[in-house]
C-alpha positions as a Python dict, from the first residue, in 0.01 Angstrom:
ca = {
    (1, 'X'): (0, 0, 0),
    (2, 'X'): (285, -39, -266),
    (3, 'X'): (45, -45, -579),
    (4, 'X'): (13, -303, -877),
    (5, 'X'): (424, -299, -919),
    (6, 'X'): (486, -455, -542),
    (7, 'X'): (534, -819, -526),
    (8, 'X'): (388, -903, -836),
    (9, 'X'): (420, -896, -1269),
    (10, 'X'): (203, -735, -1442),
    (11, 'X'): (61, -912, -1752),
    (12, 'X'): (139, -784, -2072),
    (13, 'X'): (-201, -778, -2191),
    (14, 'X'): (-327, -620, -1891),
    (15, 'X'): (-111, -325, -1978),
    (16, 'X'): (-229, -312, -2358),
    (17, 'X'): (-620, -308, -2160),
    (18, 'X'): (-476, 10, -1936),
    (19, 'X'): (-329, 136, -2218),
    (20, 'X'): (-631, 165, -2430),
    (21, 'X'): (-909, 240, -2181),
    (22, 'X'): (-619, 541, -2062),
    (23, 'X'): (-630, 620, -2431),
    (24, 'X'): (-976, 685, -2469),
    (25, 'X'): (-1054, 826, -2116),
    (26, 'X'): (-807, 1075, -2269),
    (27, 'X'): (-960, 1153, -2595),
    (28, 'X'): (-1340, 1211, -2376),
    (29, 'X'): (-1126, 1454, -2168),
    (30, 'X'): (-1026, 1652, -2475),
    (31, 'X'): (-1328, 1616, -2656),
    (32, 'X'): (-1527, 1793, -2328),
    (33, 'X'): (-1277, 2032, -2293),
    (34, 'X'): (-1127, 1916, -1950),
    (35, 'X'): (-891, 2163, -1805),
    (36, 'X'): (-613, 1871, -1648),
    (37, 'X'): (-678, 1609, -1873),
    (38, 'X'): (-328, 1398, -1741),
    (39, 'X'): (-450, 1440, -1414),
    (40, 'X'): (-799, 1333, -1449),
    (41, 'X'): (-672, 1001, -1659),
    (42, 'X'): (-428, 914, -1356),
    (43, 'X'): (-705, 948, -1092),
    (44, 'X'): (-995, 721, -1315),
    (45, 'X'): (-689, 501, -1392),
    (46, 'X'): (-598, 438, -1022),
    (47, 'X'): (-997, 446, -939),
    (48, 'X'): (-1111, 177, -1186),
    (49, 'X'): (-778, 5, -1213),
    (50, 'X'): (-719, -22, -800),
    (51, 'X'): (-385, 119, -816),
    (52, 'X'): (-174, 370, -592),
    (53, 'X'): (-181, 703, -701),
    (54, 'X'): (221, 673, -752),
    (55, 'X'): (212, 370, -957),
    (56, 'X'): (-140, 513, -1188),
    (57, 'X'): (95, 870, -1274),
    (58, 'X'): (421, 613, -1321),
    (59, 'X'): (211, 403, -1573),
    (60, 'X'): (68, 676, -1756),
    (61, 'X'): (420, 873, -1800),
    (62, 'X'): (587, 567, -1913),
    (63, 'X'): (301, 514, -2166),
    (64, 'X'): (226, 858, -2246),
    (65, 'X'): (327, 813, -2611),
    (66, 'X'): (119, 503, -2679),
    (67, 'X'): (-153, 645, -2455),
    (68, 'X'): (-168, 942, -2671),
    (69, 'X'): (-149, 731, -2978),
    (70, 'X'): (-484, 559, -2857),
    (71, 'X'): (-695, 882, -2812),
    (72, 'X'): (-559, 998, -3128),
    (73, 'X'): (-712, 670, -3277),
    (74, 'X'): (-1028, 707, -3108),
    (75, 'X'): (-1065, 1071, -3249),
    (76, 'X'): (-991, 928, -3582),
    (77, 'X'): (-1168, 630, -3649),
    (78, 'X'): (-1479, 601, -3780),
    (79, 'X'): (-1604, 238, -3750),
    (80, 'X'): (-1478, -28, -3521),
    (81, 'X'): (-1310, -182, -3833),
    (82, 'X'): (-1098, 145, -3843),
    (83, 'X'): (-986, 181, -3489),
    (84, 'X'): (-895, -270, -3495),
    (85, 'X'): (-690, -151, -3813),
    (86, 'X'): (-547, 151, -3626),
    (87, 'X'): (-475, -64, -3356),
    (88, 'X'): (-268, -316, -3569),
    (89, 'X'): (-90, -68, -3716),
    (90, 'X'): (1, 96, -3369),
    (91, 'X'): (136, -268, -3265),
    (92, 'X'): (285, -337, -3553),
    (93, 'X'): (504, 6, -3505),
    (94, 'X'): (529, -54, -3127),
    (95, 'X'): (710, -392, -3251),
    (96, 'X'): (950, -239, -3491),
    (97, 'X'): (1058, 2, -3253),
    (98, 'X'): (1158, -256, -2993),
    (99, 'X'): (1299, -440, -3254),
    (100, 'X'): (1498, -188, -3359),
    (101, 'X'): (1612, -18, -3064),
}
């Protein structure tokens, strides 16, 4: 009843998988125009994901930035090669931000 957060870690990697499928169920949501696009991300990520609705909106507003990074990538790229380079590139910042602060 707690959600992914109670009693257990969550992977690293699992989050960068979250991250980017949140990412580019966000960028089909602007692409078609949804009305609530937030809201419609939390509710597939909690659907497909099996988490509590609290803990879906808590991931998605602590990773809003890189979330919104992703669908920006998916809007931009043009080839698979472009969005892996994209996706370095967003790491690679991610990293020197964390490093930094």
């Amino acid at each position: 009843m707690f959600g992914d957060y109670a009693g257990r870690q969550t992977e690293p990697r699992e989050f960068g998988e979250r991250t980017l499928k949140a990412g580019r169920m966000l960028h089909m949501c602007h692409e078609n125009g949804t009305e609530d696009p937030w809201n419609t991300v939390a509710m597939a990520v909690c659907a497909f994901e099996g988490l509590h609705t609290k803990d879906g909106w808590e991931f998605l507003l602590t990773n809003r930035r890189d979330i919104e990074d992703v669908a920006g990538l998916f809007e931009r790229a043009t080839s698979p090669e472009e969005f892996r380079d994209g996706l370095l590139e967003l790491k690679e910042r991610d990293l020197t931000r964390r490093m930094d602060g």
